[in-house]
C-alpha positions as CSV (number, residue, x, y, z in Angstrom):
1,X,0.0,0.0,0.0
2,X,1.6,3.4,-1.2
3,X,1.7,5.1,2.0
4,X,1.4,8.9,2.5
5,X,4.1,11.7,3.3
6,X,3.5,13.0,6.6
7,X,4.6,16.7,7.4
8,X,4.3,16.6,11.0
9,X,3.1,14.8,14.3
10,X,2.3,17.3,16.6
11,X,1.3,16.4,20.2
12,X,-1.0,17.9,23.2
13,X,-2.5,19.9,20.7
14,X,-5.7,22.3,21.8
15,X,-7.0,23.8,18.9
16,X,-7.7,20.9,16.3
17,X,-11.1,19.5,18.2
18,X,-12.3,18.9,21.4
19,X,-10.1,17.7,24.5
20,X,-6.3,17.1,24.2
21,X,-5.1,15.8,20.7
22,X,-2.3,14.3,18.7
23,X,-2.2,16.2,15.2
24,X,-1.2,14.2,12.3
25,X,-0.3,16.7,9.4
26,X,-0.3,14.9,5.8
27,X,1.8,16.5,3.1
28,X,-0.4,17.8,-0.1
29,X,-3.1,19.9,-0.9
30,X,-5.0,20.8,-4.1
31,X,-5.4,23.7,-3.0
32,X,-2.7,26.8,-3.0
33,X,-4.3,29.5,-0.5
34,X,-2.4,32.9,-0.7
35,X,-2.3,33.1,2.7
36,X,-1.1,29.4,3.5
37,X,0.3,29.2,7.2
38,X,1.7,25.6,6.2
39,X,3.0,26.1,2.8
40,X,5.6,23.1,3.6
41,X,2.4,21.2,3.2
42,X,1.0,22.0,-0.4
43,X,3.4,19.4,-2.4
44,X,2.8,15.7,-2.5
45,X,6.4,15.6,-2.5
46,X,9.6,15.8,-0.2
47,X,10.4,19.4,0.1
48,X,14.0,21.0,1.0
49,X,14.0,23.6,4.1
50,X,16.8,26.4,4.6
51,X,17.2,28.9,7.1
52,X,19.5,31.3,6.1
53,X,19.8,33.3,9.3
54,X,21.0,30.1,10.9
55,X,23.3,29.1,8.4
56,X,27.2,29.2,9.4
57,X,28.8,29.8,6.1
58,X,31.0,26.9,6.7
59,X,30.3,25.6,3.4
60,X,30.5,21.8,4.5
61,X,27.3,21.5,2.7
62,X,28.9,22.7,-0.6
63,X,31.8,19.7,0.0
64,X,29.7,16.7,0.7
65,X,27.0,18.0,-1.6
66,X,27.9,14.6,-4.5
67,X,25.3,15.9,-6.7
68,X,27.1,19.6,-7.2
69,X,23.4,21.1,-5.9
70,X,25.1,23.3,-3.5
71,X,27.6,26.0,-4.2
72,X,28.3,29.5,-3.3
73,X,27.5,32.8,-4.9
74,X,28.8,36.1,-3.2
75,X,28.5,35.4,0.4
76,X,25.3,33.2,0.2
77,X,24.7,29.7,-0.2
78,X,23.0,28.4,-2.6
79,X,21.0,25.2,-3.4
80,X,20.3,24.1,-7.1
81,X,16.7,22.3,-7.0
82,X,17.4,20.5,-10.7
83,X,20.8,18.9,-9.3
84,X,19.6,18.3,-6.0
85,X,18.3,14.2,-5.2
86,X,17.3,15.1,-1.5
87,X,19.4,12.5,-0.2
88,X,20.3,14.7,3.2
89,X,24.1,14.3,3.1
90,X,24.0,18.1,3.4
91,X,21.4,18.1,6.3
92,X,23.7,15.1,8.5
93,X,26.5,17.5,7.7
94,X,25.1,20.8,8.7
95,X,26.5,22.1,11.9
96,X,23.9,25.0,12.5
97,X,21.1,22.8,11.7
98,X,19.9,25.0,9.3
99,X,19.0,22.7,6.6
100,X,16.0,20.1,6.9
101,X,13.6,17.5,4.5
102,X,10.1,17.6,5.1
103,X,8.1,14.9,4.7
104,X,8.2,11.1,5.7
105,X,6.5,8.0,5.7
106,X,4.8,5.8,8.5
107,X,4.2,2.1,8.5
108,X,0.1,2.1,10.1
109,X,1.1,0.0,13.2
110,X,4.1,2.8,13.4
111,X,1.8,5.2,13.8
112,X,-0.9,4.0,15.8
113,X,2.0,3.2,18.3
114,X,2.7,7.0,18.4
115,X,-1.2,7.9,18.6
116,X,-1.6,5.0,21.2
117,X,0.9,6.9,23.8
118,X,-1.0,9.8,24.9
119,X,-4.3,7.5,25.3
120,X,-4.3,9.0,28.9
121,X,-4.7,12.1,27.9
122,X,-7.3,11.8,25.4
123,X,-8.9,10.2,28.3
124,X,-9.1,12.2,30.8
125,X,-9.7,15.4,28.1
126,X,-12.3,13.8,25.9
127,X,-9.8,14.3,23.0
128,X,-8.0,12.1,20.2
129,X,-6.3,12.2,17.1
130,X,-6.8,14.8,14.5
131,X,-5.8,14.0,10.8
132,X,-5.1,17.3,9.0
133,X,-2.6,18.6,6.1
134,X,-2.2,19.3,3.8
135,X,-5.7,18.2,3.0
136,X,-6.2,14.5,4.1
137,X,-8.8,13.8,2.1
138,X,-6.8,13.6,-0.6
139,X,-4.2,10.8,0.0
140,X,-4.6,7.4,-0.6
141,X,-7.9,6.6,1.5
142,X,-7.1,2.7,1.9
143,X,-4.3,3.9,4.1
144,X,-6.5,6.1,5.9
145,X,-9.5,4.1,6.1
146,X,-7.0,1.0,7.6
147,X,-5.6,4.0,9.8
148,X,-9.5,5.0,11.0
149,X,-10.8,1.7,11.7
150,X,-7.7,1.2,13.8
151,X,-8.1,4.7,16.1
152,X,-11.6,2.9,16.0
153,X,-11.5,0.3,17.5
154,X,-9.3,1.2,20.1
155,X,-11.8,3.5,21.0
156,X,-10.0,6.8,19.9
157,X,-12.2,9.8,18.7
158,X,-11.2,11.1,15.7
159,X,-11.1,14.5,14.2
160,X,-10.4,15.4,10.1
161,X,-9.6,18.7,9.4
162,X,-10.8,18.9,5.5
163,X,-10.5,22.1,2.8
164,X,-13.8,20.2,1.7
165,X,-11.5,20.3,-2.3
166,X,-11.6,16.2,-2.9
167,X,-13.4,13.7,-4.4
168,X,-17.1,13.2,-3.1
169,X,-16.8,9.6,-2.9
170,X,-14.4,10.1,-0.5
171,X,-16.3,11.2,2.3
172,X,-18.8,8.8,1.6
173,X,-16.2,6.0,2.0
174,X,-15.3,7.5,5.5
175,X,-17.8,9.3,6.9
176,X,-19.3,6.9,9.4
177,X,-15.2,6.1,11.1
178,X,-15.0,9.8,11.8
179,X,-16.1,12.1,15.0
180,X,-16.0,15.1,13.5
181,X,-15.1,17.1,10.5
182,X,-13.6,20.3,11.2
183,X,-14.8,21.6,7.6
184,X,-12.7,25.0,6.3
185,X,-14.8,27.7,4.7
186,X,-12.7,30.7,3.1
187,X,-15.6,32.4,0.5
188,X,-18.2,32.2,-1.5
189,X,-17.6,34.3,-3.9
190,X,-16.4,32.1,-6.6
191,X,-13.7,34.2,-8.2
192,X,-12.5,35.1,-5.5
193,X,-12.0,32.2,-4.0
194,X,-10.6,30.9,-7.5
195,X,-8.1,33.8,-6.9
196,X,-7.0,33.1,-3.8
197,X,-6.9,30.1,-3.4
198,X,-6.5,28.5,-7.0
199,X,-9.6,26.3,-7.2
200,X,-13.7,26.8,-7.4
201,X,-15.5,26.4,-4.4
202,X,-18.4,24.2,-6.2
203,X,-17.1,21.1,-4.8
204,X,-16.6,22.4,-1.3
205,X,-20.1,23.1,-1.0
206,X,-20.7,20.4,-2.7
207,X,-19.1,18.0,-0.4
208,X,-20.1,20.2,2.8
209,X,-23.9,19.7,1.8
210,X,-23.6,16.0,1.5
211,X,-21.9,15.9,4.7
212,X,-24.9,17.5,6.2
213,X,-27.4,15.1,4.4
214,X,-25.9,12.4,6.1
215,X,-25.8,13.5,9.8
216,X,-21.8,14.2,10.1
217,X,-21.0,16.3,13.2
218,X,-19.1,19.7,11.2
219,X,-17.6,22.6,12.5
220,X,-17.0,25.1,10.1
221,X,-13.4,26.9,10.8
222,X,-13.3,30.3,8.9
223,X,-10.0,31.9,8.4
224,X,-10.6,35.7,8.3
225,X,-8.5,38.1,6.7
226,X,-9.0,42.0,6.3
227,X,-9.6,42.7,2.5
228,X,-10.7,38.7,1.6
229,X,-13.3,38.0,3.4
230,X,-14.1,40.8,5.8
231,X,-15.1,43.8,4.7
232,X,-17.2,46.9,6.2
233,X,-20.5,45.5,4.7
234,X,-19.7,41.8,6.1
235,X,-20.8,41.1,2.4
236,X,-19.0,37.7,2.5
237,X,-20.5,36.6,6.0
238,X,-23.9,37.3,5.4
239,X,-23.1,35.1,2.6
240,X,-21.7,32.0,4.1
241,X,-24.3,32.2,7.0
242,X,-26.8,32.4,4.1
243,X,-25.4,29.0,3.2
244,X,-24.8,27.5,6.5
245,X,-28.0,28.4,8.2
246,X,-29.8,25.5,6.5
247,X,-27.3,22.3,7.2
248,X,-26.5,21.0,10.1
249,X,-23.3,23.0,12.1
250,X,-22.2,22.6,15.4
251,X,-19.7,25.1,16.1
252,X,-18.1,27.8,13.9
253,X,-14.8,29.0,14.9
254,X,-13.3,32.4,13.4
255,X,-9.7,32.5,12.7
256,X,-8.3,35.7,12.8
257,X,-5.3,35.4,10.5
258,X,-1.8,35.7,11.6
259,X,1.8,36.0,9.3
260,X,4.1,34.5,11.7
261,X,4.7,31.8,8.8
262,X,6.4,34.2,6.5
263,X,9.7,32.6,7.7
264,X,8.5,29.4,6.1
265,X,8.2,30.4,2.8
266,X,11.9,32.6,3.3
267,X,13.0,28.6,4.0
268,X,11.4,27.1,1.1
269,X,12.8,29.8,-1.4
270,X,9.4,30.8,-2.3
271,X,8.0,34.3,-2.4
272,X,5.2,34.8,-0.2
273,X,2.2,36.6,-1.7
274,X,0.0,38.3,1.2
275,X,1.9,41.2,1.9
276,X,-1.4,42.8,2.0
277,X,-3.2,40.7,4.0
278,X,-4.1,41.9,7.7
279,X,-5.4,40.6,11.3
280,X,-9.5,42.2,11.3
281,X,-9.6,44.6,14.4
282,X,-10.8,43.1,18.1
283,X,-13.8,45.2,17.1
284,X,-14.6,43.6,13.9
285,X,-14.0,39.8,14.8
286,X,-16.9,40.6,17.9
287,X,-19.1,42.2,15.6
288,X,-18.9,39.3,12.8
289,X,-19.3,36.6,16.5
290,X,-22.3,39.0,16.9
291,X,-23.9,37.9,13.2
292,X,-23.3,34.3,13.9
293,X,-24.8,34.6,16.9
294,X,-27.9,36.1,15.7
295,X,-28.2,33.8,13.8
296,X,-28.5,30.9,16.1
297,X,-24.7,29.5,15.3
298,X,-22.6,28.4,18.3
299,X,-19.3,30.7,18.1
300,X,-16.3,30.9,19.3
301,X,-13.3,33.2,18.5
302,X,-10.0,30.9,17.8
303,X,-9.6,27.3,17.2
């Protein structure tokens, strides 16, 4: 069974469902959000991390480097993606730790070994294990339907945190092994959404409705950024709630957005795009929690 790259496995996390979770972050998303806070996470591929600010200038890299991907130009160094196989003789060599590989594979008992360790704490928390990206609901789905029915039946609640972009028949596959679907809704404006985020929003809605139909507990998580989706006439929001008000939602959290993952981009050589992208004011995030309310939605500001 091809199995999946994972990005990350991040523990005693609070903000990815209820109680105390482990995260499980799968590498690749169809979707290429401007404002991406894991851009690592887009490719289905390995990708090649480099801090510069870190970096010693020792140029043992360049030495060991057998595929000539690594050289020097002024006082910087320099990586060569064409030449470069990924092979981490650079990274092993790397005194500053400034150079890193993102993404790797798990056998399934591997994993549910490292899910099965904080079964205390999901315990005690009413918490689990959250599979997120990337967007999970586009990897191989035997591998995640093996990994569901084994959180399961060791009685481990079990969160997916979906961009609601993947195949339909996907969700009905899974639906019925899964606690909760943290569902992500960025706009409904169409072109918009096409511009920011690369992809129509047809199937999202698509997806989310069926979802709905079919009794799934859903809370919608909506990133909000000043100049996307909130504006002074709340335009989009009276939109979505439009939407939302006839399925079945159990909580909506707001997500004011943040830019503290600008360094992430710097490491992956890639420009980053949302220069003009801002936090909404205190003021606005209470007024949009107001609308929801108003509207009978549960609400809460933050994950």
């Amino acid at each position: 069974m091809q199995k999946p790259l994972i990005l990350n496995i991040q523990k005693c996390s609070i903000h990815d469902g209820p109680g105390i979770r482990t995260t499980i972050f799968f590498k690749g998303c169809p979707l290429t959000c401007k404002w991406c806070h894991n851009p690592e996470s887009q490719s289905y591929k390995i990708d090649f991390l480099y801090d510069a600010e870190k970096c010693l200038k020792c140029e043992t890299c360049v030495k060991v480097c057998k595929g000539n991907a690594v050289y020097v130009e002024g006082t910087e160094i320099k990586r060569n993606p064409d030449n470069c196989e990924l092979c981490g003789e650079c990274i092993d060599w790397c005194l500053s730790n400034s150079r890193e590989l993102v993404g790797d594979t798990y056998e399934l008992k591997e994993l549910i070994k490292i899910i099965e360790k904080d079964n205390m704490f999901y315990e005690e928390s009413g918490g689990g294990v959250t599979l997120s990206g990337g967007e999970i609901m586009c990897q191989n789905m035997g591998y995640i339907e093996k990994l569901l029915d084994a959180c399961n039946s060791k009685g481990i609640h079990v969160a997916i945190d979906t961009c609601g972009y993947a195949p339909k028949e996907n969700y009905e596959r899974i639906y019925k092994k899964v606690g909760i679907f943290l569902y992500d809704i960025k706009l409904v404006d169409e072109e918009k959404h096409i511009a920011f985020t690369g992809k129509s929003n047809d199937k999202i809605f698509e997806n989310l409705r069926y979802l709905s139909s079919v009794d799934a507990k859903i809370n919608i998580r909506i990133p909000l950024i000043e100049g996307v989706n909130v504006s002074e006439d709340n335009s989009e929001i009276l939109k979505m709630i439009d939407i939302l008000k006839d399925l079945k939602i159990e909580n909506v959290n707001l997500l004011p957005y943040h830019n503290i993952m600008v360094n992430k981009y710097e490491k992956l050589g890639v420009k980053y795009e949302g220069d003009e992208f801002k936090k909404p004011s205190d003021e606005k995030l209470e007024e949009i929690k107001e609308i929801f309310e108003k509207n009978n939605f549960k609400v809460k500001i933050g994950g």
